[in-house]
N, C-alpha and C positions, 0 to 999 in steps of 0.2 A: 334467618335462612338467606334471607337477600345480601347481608355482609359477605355469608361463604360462598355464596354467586359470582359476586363481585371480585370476592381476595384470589379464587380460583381461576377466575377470568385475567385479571390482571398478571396472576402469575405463569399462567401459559403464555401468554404474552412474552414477556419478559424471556420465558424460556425459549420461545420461538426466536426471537431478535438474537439471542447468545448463540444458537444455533448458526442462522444465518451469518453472521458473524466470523464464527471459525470455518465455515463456507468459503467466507470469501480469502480469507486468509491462506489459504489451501489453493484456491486459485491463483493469488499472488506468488504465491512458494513456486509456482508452476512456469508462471511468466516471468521469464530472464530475459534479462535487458543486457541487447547486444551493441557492444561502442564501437564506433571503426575511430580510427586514428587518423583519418586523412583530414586534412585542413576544411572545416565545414562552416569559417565565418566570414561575413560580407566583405570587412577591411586587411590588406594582404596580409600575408605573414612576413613577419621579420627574421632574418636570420640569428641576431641577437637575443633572442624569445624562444627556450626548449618550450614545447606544445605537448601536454598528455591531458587523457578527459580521464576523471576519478568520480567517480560513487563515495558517497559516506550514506550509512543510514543512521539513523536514530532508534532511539528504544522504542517507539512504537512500529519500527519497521518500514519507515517511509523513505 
């Protein structure tokens, strides 16, 4: 009896976390990430240097 306590507990768990989970991921989908293009680093810019900011993500979505 105490096993299925346990295995029960442990798996609501589990199920709680995957939940939470695609929670957050659904928030992420939500928050777009805005670039501006104007020169936003400490050392000048060159003329001989085209400037563009690029995104790549990865399989996990980062």
């Amino acid at each position: 009896m105490r096993k299925l306590a346990v295995t029960l507990t442990v798996a609501s768990l589990i199920l709680a976390g995957c939940n939470n989970a695609n929670q957050q991921k659904e928030t992420d989908k939500n928050n777009k990430l805005e670039l501006t293009q104007e020169w936003d680093k400490v050392f000048p810019q060159s003329d001989n240097v085209n400037h563009c900011k690029v995104i790549f993500h990865n399989r996990y979505g980062i």
